[in-house]
C-alpha angles and dihedrals in degrees: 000000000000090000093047085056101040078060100055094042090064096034088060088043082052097056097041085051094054091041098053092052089051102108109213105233103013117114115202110250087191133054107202090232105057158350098276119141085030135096121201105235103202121220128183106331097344112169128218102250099042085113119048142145121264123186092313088324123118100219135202120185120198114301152089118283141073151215121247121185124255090239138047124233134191112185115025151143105224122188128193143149121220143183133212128183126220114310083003119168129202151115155199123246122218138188088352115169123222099287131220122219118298093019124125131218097222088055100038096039127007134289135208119201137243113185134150092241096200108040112127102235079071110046109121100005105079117110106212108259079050095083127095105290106019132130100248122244088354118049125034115219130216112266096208093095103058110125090188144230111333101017134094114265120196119223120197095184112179128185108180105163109315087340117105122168134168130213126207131202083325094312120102104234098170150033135175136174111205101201091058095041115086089198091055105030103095098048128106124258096209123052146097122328107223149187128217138219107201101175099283135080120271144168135209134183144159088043108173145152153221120188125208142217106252129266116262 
């Protein structure tokens, strides 16, 4: 009797557990298991395995490609975690058009960041808006947040109308508006979320997403 209700017991904190991570509104864009919903975008030499799926883990060696969503999205909350090692290199996309060829997604949409802010190939070379969360080439981020190489970092990125911030690891880092910034005016507000292999290893998971009603 005593087993049967030790059992119960942990299959009920179970499911409080698993009801208290459910997010309400957010919809998984990976599986755990596979690519699917995204599509490899090669660049340069990219090879066909430089993102796999490693025990939950959605996993980039070193190369020169990335993933873009199936879909695109305009207004959204995305979530992720992701993992650099040292002198690790990466981002995330954001609101990127169909390109033609030779264009880039960090020119023709926006890019995050993900740096390993502190690697030393990097000390002393990064220009501000370099650093992890930032809007690249336009909005610096605050640098307090890093957890540093090796370990999970948490994103909160979220586009509602010409607003995009970026959380990290609970604290807001960075804030742009693109209809005041000359860098970010002409790009769309609707496109592909990405991910991006910048010649290091990198890892992401828990990638999820809300969307929102559009601004008005």
């Amino acid at each position: 009797m005593l087993t049967r209700l030790a059992c119960l017991t942990f299959s009920f904190c179970f499911m409080c557990a698993s009801l208290a991570t459910a997010e309400e509104g957010f919809t998984p864009l990976f599986d755990g298991k596979s690519l699917a919903g995204w599509k490899v975008m090669a660049e340069k030499n990219s090879k066909p395995d430089e993102w796999t799926v490693v025990n939950g883990v959605l996993t980039a060696k070193a190369g020169n490609s990335w993933l873009a969503t199936e879909k695109q999205y305009g207004d959204y909350v995305l979530k992720l975690e992701w993992r650099v090692p040292e002198n690790g290199n990466s981002g995330i996309f954001i609101r990127v058009p169909e390109l033609k060829e030779g264009e880039r997604p960090w020119i023709q949409g926006i890019e995050i960041q993900v740096l390993d802010d502190r690697g030393p190939i990097y000390m002393g070379k990064l220009k501000p808006w370099q650093y992890s969360g930032s809007i690249y080439g336009a909005v610096a981020a605050d640098q307090s947040e890093f957890a540093g190489a090796g370990k999970w970092n948490a994103y909160e990125i979220t586009c509602r109308g010409d607003l995009i911030t970026v959380v990290l690891n609970g604290k807001k880092i960075t804030e742009g508006d693109m209809s005041k910034l000359e860098e970010l005016k002409t790009r769309p507000r609707v496109g592909f979320i990405g991910l991006q292999n910048h010649g290091t290893d990198v890892e992401y998971r828990n990638l999820r997403i809300k969307e929102l009603s559009s601004a008005k």
